[in-house]
C-alpha positions in Angstrom: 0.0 0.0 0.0 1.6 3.1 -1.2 1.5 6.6 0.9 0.7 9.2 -1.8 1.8 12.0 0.7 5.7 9.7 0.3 5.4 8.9 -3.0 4.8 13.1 -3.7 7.6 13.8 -1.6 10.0 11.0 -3.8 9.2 12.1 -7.0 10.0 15.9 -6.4 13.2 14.5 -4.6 14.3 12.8 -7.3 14.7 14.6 -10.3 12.9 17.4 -11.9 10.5 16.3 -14.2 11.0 13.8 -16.4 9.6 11.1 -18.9 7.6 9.5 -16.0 6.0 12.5 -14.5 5.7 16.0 -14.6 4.3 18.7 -11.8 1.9 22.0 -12.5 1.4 24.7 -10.5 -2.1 24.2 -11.0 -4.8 23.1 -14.1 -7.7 24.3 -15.5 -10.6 21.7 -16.8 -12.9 24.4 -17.0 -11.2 25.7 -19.9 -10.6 24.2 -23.7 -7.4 24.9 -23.8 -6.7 23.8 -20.2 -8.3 20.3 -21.1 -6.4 20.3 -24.3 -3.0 20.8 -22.4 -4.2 18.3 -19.6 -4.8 15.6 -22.3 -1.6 16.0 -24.2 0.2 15.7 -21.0 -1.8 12.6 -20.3 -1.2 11.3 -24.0 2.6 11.9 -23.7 3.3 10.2 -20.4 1.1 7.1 -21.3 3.4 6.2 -24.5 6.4 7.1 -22.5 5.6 4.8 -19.8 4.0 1.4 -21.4 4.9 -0.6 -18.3 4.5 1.2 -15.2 2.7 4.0 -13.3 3.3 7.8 -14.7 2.4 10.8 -12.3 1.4 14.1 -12.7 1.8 16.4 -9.2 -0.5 19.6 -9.3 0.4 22.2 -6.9 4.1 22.8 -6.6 5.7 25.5 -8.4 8.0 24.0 -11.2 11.2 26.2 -10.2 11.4 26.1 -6.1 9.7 22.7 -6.1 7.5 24.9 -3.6 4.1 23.1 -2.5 1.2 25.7 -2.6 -1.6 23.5 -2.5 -5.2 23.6 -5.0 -8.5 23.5 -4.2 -10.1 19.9 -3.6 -10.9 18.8 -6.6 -13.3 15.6 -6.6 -14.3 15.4 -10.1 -14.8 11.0 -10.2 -15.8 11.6 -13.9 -12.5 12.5 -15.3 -11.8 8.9 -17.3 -14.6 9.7 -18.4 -12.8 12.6 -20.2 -10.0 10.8 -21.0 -12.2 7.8 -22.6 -13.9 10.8 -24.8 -10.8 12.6 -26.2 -8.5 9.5 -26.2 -7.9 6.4 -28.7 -6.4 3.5 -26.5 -6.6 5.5 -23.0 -5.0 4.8 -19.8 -6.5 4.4 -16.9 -6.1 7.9 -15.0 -6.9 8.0 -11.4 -7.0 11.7 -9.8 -6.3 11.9 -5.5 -6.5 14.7 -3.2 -3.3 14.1 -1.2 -3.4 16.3 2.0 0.0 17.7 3.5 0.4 19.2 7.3 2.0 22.2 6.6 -1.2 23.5 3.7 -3.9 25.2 4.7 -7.1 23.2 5.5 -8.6 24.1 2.4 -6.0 22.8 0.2 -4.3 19.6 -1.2 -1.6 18.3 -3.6 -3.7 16.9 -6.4 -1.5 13.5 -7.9 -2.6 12.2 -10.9 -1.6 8.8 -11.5 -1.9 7.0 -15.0 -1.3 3.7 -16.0 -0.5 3.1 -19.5 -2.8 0.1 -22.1 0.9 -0.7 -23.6 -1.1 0.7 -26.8 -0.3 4.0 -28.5 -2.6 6.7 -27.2 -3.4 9.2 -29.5 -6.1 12.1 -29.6 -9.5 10.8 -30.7 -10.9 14.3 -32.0 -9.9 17.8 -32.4 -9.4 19.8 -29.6 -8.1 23.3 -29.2 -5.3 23.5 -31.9 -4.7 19.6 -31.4 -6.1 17.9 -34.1 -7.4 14.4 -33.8 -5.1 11.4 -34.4 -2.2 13.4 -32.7 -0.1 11.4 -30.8 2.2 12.4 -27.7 5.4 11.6 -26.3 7.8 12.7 -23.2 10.9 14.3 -24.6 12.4 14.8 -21.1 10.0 17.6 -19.1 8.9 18.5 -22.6 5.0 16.6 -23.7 5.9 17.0 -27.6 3.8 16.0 -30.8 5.1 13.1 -33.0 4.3 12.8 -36.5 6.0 9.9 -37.9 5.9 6.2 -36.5 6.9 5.7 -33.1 8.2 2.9 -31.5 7.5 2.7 -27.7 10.0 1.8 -25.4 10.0 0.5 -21.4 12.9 2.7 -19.9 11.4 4.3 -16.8 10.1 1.2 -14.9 13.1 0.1 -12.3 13.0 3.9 -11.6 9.1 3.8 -11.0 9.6 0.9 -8.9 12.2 2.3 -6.6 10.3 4.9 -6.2 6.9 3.3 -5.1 8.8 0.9 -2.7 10.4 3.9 -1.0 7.0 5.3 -0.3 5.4 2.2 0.8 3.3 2.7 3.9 3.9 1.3 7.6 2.3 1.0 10.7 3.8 3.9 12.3 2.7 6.6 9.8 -1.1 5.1 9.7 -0.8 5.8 13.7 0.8 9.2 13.2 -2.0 10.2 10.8 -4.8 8.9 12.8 -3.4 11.1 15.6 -2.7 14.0 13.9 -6.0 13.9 11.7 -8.2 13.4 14.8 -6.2 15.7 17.7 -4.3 18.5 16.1 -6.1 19.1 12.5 -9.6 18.1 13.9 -9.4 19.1 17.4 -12.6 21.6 17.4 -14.4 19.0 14.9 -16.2 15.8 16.3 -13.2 13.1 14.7 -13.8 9.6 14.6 -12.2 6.7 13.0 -13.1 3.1 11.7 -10.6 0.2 10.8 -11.2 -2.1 7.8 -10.0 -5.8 7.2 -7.6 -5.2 10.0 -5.2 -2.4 7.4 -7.5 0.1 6.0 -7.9 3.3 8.2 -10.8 6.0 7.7 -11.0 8.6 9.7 -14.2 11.3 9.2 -14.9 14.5 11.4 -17.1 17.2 10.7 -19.9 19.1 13.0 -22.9 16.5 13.7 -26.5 17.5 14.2 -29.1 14.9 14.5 -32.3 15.2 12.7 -34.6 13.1 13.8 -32.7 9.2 14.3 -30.5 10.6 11.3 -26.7 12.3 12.0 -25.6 14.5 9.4 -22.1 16.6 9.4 -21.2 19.9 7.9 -17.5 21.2 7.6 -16.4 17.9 6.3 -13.4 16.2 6.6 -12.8 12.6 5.8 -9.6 10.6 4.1 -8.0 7.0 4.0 -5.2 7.4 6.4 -3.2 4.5 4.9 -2.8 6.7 1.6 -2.8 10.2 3.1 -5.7 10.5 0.5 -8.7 12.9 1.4 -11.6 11.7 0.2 -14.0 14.0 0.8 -13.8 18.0 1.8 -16.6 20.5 2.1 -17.1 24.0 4.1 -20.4 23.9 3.0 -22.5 20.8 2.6 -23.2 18.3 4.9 -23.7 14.6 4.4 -24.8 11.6 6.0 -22.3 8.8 6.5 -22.5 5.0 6.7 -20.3 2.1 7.3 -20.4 -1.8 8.0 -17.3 -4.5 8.2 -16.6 -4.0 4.4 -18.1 -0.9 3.3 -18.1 2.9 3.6 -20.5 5.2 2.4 -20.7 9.1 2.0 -23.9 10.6 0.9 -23.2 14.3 0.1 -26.3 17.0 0.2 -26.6 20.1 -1.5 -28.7 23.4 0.0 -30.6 25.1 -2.7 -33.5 27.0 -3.0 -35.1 30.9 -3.3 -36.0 33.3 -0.9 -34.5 31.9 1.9 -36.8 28.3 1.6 -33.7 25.9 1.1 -33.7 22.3 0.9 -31.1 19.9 1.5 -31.4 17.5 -1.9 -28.7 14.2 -1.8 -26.3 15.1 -4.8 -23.6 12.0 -5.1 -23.4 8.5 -3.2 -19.4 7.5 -3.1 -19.2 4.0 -2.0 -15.9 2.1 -0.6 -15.9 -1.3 -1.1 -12.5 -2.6 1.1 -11.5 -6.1 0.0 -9.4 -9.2 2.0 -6.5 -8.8 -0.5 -5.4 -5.2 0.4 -7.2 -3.6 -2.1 -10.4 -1.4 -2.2 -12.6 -0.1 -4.6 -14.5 3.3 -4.8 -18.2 3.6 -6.5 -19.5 7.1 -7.5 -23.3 7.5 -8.4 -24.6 10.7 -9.2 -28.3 10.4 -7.6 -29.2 14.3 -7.7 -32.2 15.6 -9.0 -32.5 18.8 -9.5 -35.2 21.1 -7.8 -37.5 23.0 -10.0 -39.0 26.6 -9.3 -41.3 28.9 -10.9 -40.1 30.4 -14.1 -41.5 34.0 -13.5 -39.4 34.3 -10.2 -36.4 33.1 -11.9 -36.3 35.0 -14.9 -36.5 37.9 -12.7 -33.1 36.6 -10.2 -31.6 35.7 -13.5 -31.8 39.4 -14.8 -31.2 40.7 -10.7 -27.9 38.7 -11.3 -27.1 40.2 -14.8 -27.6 43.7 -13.3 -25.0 43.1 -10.1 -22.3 41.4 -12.5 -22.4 44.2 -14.6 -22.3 46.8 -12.0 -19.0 44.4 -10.4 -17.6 44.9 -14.3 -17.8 48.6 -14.2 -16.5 49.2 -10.8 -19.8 50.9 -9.8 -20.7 50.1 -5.5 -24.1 47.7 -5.2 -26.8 48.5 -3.0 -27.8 47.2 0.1 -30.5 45.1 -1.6 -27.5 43.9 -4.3 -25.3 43.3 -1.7 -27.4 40.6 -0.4 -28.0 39.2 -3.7 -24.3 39.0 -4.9 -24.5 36.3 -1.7 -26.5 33.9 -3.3 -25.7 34.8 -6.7 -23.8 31.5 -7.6 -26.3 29.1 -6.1 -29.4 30.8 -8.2 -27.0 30.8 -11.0 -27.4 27.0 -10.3 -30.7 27.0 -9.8 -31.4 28.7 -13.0 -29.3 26.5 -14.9 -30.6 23.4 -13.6 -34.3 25.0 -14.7 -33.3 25.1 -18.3 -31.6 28.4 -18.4 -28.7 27.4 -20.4 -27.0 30.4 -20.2 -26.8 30.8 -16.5 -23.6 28.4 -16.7 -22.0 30.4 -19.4 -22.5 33.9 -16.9 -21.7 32.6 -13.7 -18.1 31.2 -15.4 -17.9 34.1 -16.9 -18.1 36.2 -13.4 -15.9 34.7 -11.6 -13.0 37.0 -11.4 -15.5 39.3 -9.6 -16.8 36.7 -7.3 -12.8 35.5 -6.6 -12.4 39.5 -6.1 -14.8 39.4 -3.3 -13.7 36.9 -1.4 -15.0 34.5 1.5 -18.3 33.5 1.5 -19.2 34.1 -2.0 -16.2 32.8 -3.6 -16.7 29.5 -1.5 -20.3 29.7 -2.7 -19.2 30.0 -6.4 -16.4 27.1 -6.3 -19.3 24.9 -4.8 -21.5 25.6 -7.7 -19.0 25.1 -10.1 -18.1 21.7 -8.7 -21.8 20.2 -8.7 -21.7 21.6 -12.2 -18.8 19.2 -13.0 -20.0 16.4 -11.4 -23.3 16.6 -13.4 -21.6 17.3 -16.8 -20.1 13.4 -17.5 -22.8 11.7 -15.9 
């Protein structure tokens, strides 16, 4: 069982970046050409690396090796990406790795790939990448190939050494279980549940019971064993589950008008731990999307048009505006998930604005964005 926060920490130790892996200071899959860059990356270390595991570390900046952190990023559809744009795709597996010295909102996102010893090659046109292109590591360079390539296995004793040196132990499982629960967690109510006698989870959040039901907001939870976070919310809350094999996370949404919200259940994740050391996750996308009155929302949908314009030009909002800026990415949401297809477009589009402002309704707009995502490949 590998430690991804080790395995991080090896790979920037060992080299800079190289045929088998290559760090960012960040990505953008909200973007064309930031999906067109991720997949040639992809593409490139795939064929460079036919017989072991390639990586991709996302937070670090490339000169200092300096780890910044991103946001949590828990998009479970993005093979599906891969399988759209891709001929002969690997299998690409994208973790939230957490690290003690970030702040609590942030990661090291590790992308891990895992090569189908076929070429990969793109299946369509995408930015100024034209389908049938194919990709290959020239050192820390991702560089197009035109002519007939051969692919070689160079890279894998390297891989290997690498992965064994960040194999896991029993004293850093009881180092994170400490440390998540009674320094990170210590306001939070932190618990912890072992698996098949080797998997650690450990979950905290705030509780409050409804009814017999406990849900938590401020939510925490990740797989000590991998220093992988599984879940991370200053928002939502969500209901959690477990039994001898299995853990479950059932993640709720708040959404409505006029102060009337709802909680609606948005994504089931499902963790299926097995006797041989391994464990499988399960996402199902189980949200359905509340509907409202069209009158009222064609009037918040022109309410938001007005702020973000006012937030273009520089000009102050009322009080009145002030309070709907607030809730402007979550009826943004609404109005988008009632058929307004061009509520996505304008709240992506006013996002420097909302980042401008800061704390509450940037969190607010990054939450949006994020059940956006999920409900895009599913």
């Amino acid at each position: 069982m590998i430690n991804k926060r080790l395995l991080i920490k090896n790979l920037l130790a060992h080299n800079d970046e190289s045929s088998f892996y290559d760090k960012k200071r960040k990505i953008d899959l909200g973007s064309k050409e930031g999906k067109a860059k991720f997949l040639k990356h992809i593409c490139a270390l795939s064929n460079s690396n036919p017989k072991n595991n390639s990586y991709i570390v996302i937070g670090v900046e490339d000169e200092t090796n300096e780890i910044n952190g991103v946001d949590f990023f828990d998009d479970s559809k993005i093979q599906n990406l891969i399988n759209a744009y891709l001929s002969n795709p690997p299998l690409v597996i994208y973790e939230n790795v957490a690290f003690p010295n970030l702040p609590s909102d942030k990661v090291v996102g590790l992308v891990s790939i895992r090569a189908t010893e076929e070429i990969t090659s793109l299946r369509r046109n995408i930015w100024k990448y034209w389908g049938g292109a194919i990709f290959l590591r020239d050192g820390s360079m991702s560089m197009p190939k035109d002519f007939d390539i051969v692919i070689q296995d160079v890279n894998s004793e390297i891989v290997m050494a690498i992965e064994n040196k960040a194999k896991n132990n029993i004293e850093y499982t009881l180092d994170g279980v400490i440390d998540f629960n009674y320094h990170r967690h210590k306001d939070l109510d932190a618990n912890y549940k072992v698996f098949k006698e080797q998997f650690v989870v450990c979950w905290a959040g705030n509780p409050k019971k409804v009814k017999d039901d406990i849900y938590y907001s401020r939510v925490d939870i990740e797989l000590i064993n991998e220093q992988v976070r599984l879940f991370y919310s200053t928002l939502d809350e969500v209901s959690i589950s477990f039994t001898e094999d299995e853990f479950r996370i059932i993640e709720y949404v708040h959404l409505g008008l006029n102060n009337q919200n709802k909680y609606y259940a948005l994504e089931e994740v499902t963790i299926v731990f097995q006797e041989n050391g391994s464990y499988q996750m399960e996402t199902n996308l189980i949200f359905e999307p509340p509907q409202f009155n069209k009158k009222t929302l064609y009037h918040i949908y022109n309410a938001n048009l007005s702020v973000i314009e006012k937030l273009k030009k520089g000009i102050p909002l009322n009080a009145r505006e002030k309070k709907d800026v607030k809730n402007l990415p979550a009826t943004y949401l609404i109005c988008f998930l009632n058929n307004f297809t061009e509520a996505k477009t304008k709240l992506l589009e006013a996002k420097p604005y909302l980042k401008k402002l800061g704390g509450a309704v940037y969190d607010s707009y990054k939450e949006s964005v994020r059940i956006l995502r999920k409900m895009k490949y599913s």
